[in-house]
C-alpha positions in Angstrom: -107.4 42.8 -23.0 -105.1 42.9 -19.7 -101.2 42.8 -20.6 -100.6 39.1 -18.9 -103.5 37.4 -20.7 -102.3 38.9 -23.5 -98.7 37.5 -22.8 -100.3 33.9 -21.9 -102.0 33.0 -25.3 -99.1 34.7 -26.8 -96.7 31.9 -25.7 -99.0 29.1 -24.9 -101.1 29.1 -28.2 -100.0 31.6 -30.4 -96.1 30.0 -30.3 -97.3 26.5 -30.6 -99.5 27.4 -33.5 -97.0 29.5 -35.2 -93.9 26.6 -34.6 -96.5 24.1 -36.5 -96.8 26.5 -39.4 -93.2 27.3 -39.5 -92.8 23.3 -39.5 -94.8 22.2 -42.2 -93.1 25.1 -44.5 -89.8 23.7 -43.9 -91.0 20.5 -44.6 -92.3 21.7 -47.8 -89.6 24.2 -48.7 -86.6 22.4 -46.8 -84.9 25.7 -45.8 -82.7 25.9 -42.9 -82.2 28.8 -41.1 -79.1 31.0 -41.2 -77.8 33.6 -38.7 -76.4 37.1 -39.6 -73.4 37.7 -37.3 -71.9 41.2 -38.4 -72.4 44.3 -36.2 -73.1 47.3 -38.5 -70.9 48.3 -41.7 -68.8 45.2 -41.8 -68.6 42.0 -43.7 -71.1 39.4 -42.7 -70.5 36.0 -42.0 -74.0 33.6 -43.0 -74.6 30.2 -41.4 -76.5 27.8 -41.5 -77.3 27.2 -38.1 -75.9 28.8 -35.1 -73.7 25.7 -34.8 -72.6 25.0 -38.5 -69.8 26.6 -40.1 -69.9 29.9 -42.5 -71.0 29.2 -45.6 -69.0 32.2 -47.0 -68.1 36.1 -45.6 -69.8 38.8 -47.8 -70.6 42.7 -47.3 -74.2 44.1 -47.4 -73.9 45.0 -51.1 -73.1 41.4 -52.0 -75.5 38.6 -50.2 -75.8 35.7 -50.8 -77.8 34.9 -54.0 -81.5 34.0 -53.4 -81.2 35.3 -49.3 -82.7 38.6 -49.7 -81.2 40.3 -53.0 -83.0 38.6 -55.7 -86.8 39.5 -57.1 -88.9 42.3 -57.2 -92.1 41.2 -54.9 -94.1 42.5 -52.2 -92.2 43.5 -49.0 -94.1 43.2 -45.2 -92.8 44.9 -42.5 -94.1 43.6 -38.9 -93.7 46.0 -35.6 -96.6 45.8 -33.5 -95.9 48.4 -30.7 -93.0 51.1 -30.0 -93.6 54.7 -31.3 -90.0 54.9 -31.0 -88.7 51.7 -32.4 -91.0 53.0 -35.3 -89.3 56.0 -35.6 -85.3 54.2 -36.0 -86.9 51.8 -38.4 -87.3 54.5 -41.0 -84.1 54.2 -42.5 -84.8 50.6 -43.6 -88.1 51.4 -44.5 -87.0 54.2 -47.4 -84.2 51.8 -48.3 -87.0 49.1 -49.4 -88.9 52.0 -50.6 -86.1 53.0 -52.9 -85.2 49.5 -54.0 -88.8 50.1 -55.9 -90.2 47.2 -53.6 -94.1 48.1 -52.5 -93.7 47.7 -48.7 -96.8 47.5 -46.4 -96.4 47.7 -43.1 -98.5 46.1 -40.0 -98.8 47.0 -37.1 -101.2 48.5 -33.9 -102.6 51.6 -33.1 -99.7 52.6 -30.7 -97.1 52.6 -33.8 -99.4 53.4 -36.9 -99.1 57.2 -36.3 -95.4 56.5 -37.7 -96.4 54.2 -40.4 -98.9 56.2 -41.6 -97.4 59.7 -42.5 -96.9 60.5 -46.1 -94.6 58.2 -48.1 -93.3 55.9 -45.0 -94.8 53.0 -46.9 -97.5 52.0 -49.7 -99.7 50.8 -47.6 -100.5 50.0 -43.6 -102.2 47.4 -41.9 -103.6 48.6 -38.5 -104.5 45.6 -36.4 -107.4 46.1 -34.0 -109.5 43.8 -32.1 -111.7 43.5 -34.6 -111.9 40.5 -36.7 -111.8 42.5 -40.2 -108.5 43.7 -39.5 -106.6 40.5 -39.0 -107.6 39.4 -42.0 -106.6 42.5 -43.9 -103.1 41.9 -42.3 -103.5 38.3 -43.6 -103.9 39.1 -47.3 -101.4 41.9 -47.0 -99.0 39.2 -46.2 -100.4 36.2 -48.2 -98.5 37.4 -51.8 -95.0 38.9 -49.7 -91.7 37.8 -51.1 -90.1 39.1 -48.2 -91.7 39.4 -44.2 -89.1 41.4 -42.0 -90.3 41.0 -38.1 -88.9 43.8 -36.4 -90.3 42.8 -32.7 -88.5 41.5 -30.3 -89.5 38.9 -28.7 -93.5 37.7 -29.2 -95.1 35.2 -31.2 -97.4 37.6 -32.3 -95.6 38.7 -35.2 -93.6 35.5 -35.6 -97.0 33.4 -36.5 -98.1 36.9 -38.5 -95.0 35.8 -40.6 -96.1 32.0 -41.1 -99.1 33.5 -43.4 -96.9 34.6 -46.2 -96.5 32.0 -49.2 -94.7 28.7 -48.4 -91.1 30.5 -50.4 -91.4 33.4 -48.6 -88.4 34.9 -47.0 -88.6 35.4 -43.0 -86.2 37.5 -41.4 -86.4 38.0 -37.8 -84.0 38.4 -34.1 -82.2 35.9 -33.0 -83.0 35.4 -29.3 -83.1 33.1 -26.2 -86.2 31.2 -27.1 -85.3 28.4 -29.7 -88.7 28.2 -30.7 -89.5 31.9 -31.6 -85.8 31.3 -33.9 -87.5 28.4 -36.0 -90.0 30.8 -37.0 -87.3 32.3 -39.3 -85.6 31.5 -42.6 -83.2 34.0 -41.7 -81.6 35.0 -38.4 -80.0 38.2 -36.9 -77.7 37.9 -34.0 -79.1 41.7 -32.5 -76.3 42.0 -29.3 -74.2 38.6 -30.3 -71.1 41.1 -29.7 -72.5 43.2 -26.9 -75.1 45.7 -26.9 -75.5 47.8 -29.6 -78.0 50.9 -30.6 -80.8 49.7 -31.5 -81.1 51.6 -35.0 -78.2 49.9 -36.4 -79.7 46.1 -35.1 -82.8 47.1 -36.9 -80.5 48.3 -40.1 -78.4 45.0 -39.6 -82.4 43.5 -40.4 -82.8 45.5 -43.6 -78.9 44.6 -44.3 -79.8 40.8 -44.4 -82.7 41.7 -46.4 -81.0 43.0 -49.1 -81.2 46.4 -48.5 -79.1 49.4 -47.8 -80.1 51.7 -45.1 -78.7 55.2 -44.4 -76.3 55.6 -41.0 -78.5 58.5 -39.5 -82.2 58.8 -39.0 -84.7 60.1 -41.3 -87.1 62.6 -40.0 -90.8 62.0 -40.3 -92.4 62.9 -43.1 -94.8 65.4 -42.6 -98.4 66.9 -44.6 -98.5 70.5 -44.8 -101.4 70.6 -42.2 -99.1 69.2 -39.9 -96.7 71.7 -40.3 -99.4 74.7 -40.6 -101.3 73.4 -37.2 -97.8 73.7 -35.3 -96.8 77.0 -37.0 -100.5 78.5 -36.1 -100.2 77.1 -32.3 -96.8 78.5 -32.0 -97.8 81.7 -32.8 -100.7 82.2 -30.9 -98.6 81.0 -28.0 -95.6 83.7 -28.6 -93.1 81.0 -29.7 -91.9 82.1 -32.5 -89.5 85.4 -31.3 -86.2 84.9 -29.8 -83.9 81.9 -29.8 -86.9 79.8 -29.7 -88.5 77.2 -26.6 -87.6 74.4 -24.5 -89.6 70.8 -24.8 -90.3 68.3 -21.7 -91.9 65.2 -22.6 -92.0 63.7 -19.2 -94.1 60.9 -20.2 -92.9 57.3 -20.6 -95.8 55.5 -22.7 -98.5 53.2 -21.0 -96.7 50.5 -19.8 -93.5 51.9 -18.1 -94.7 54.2 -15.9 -91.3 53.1 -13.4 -89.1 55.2 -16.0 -90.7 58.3 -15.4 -89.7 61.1 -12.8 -91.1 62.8 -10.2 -93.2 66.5 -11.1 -91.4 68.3 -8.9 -88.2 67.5 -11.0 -90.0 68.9 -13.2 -90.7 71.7 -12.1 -87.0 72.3 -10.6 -86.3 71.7 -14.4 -88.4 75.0 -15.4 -86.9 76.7 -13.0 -83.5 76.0 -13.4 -84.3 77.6 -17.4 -85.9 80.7 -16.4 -84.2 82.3 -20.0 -86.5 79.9 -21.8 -89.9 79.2 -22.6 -91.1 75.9 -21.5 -93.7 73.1 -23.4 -94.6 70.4 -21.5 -96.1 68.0 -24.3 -96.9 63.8 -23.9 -100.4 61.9 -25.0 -104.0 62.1 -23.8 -102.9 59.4 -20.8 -100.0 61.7 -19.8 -102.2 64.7 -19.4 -102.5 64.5 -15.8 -98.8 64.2 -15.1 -98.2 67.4 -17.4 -101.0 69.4 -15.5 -99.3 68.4 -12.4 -96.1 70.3 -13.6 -97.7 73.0 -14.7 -99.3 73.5 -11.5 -95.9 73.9 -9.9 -94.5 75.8 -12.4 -96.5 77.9 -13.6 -95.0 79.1 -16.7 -94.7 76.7 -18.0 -97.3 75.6 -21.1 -99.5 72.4 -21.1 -99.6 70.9 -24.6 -101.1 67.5 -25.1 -104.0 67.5 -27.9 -101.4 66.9 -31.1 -101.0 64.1 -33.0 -97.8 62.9 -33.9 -96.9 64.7 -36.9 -98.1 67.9 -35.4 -95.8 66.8 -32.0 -93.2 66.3 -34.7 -93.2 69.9 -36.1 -93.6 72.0 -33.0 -90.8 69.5 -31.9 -88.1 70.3 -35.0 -88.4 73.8 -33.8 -87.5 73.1 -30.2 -83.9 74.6 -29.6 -83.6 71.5 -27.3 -86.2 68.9 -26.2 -85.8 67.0 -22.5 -87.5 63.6 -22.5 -87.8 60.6 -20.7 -86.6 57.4 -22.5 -89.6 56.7 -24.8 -90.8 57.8 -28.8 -91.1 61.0 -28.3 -87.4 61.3 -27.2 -86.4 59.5 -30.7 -89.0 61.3 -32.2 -87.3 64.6 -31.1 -83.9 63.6 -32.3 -85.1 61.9 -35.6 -86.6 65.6 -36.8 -83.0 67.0 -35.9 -83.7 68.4 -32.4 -80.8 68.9 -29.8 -81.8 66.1 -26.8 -81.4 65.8 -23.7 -82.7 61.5 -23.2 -83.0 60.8 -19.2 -82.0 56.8 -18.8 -82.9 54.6 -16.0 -84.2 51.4 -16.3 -82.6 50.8 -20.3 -79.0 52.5 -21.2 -78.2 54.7 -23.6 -75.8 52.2 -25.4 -78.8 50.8 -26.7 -81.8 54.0 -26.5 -79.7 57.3 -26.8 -81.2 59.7 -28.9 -79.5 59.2 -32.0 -78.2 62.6 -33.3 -74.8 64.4 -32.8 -76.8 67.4 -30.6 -77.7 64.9 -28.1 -76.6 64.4 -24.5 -77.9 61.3 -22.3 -78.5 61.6 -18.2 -77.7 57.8 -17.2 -76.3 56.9 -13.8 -75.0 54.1 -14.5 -75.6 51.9 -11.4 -74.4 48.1 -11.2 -78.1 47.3 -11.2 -78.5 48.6 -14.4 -79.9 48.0 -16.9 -82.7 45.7 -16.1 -85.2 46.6 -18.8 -84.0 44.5 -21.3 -86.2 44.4 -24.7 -85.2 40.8 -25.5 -86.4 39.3 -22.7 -90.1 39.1 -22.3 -91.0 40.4 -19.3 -91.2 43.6 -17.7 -88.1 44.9 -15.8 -88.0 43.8 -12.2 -86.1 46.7 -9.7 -83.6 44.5 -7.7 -82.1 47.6 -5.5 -83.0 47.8 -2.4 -83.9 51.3 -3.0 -86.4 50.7 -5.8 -86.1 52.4 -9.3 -83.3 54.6 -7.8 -82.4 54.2 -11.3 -84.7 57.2 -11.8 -85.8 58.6 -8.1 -82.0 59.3 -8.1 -81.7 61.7 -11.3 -81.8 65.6 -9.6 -82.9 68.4 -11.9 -79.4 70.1 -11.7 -77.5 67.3 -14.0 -80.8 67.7 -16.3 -80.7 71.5 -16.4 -76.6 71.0 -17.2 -77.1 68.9 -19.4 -79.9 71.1 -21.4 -77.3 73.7 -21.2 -74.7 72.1 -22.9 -77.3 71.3 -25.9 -78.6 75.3 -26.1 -75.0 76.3 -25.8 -73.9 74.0 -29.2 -77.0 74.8 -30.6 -76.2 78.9 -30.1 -72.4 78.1 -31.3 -74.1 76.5 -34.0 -76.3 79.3 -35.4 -73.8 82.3 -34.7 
């Protein structure tokens, strides 16, 4: 289904038909939204409404009885797309785990490769076009205590929520759209105090939940196939002697192909790492673009038939991966990879690989950023020079920037 008929029924049917279920529950259950205000590891105010006043100011470890800390029942997590927004929800997702809450998770095909790997959750929805799979993600959420909507912005997920039993608690984003808001029992103000990384907002979400999510990320669990498929391909491709190989992942997922950079960046990058031996990995859409590099440099070796868990491994032996802004990128720093994240379109306040070996290229420009994920839309290049943003990024601050990760990395290991 194209992208803009998608967006069309999503907020010309699907919102009206979620705001009528979210209606008559309120009338049934009579309970008004409240908003969670605090940024990450302080005290939360809770209100009622974003206009009342605070009912009372309590830490994570002491909400508000009946909000999110109370029972034992079935948890749902909603995320719908966004490999890497998968990837920084982990730490929320173990927390519920731990709590001894059965979690099931729904989502789509372009997320599920996170969901899915060993011990991320009891069970996972995958939602399709088919008809059989919307109603398996309907008595998933039919007997939840608790729905935590991780998306940003659609009414997708909102009127997934509306399906859980009428005393079922809703926790979603607070954003622009008022109607979207009623959907929720409870409210998270994401970037009500400026933007923020968005692994702690999605934390903040667990916070309000009840739950107590670690402060770094979680790596992804992987079966011992995985990790025997990568071991296997990096020895019959000589990876496994010396300090070890460089990563690209020059793709930037199906939709945003304005983030990505030119091939013969690229292949400047190779170049400018002539000590190292390059992988140029990304999906089976992104095949083309890798090819492309390879053909100008030449050394450099074309990767793209893993699946994630197998990208994961032969990723956590990288000695530094280079990537666009996309999942791989938090991917590569959630299995404890040195990155180098290349910013255009989004900032790094709110994308940068999240791992104390990491290094952002981001030039800043007054026009940026313009992607913003809490407006629905796609970003729209206002320069007159368009996407400069990225055009504008040479391979030298790349290569320097990759240079300062294999140098700490070396300090590191001597």
């Amino acid at each position: 289904m194209k992208t803009w008929l998608i967006r069309i029924c999503d907020k010309l049917i699907v919102g009206q038909v979620a705001v009528i279920a979210a209606f008559l529950h309120r009338r049934r259950v009579d309970t008004p939204p409240l908003t969670w205000v605090a940024p990450y590891g302080r005290s939360a105010p809770w209100l009622r409404s974003p206009a009342a006043g605070a009912r009372s100011a309590q830490g994570a470890s002491e909400l508000p009885r009946g909000v999110g800390n109370s029972g034992r029942g079935p948890v749902v997590a909603i995320k719908l797309v966004g490999m890497g927004d998968a990837v920084l929800m982990l730490p929320v997702l173990a927390a519920i785990r731990a709590a001894g809450r059965r979690l099931t998770v729904v989502t789509t095909r372009r997320a599920a490769g996170v969901f899915t790997a060993p011990g991320v959750a009891d069970a996972v929805v995958i939602v399709r076009r088919h008809p059989a799979t919307w109603l398996a993600a309907l008595r998933a959420l039919r007997p939840a205590e608790m729905v935590l909507d991780f998306e940003q912005h659609v009414f997708w997920s909102g009127a997934l929520a509306q399906v859980a039993r009428r005393r079922a608690r809703r926790f979603g984003f607070r954003v622009a759209s008022r109607r979207r808001n009623y959907l929720y029992d409870v409210l998270v103000s994401a970037e009500a105090m400026g933007i923020r990384h968005m692994k702690d907002i999605f934390d903040d979400l667990g916070r309000a939940a009840g739950f107590l999510p670690g402060r770094e990320l979680i790596p992804l669990p992987l079966a011992p196939a995985a990790r025997e498929s990568a071991a296997a391909w990096r020895e019959q491709n000589q990876l496994t002697r010396g300090n070890g190989y460089v990563v690209l992942a020059p793709g930037s997922g199906g939709t945003v192909s304005f983030r990505r950079l030119a091939p013969e960046v690229w292949a400047e990058v190779v170049e400018g790492l002539p000590e190292w031996p390059i992988v140029v990995v990304g999906a089976w859409r992104e095949e083309a673009l890798c090819r492309q590099i390879a053909a100008l440099a030449p050394r450099a070796k074309v990767a793209t038939g893993f699946n994630l868990q197998e990208l994961a491994a032969v990723m956590a032996g990288a000695a530094t991966v280079i990537a666009i802004d996309s999942g791989p990128m938090h991917l590569a720093a959630a299995m404890g990879a040195p990155v180098v994240g290349i910013f255009g379109p989004d900032t790094p306040q709110r994308y940068a690989p999240r791992n104390a070996q990491s290094v952002s290229v981001y030039r800043a420009l007054a026009c940026s950023p313009c992607n913003n994920c809490w407006v629905y839309r796609e970003a729209r290049c206002t320069n007159p020079e368009p996407h400069v943003c990225m055009s504008g990024i040479g391979a030298g601050a790349i290569v320097s920037a990759a240079a300062t990760c294999l140098t700490a990395r070396q300090g590191a290991h001597n």
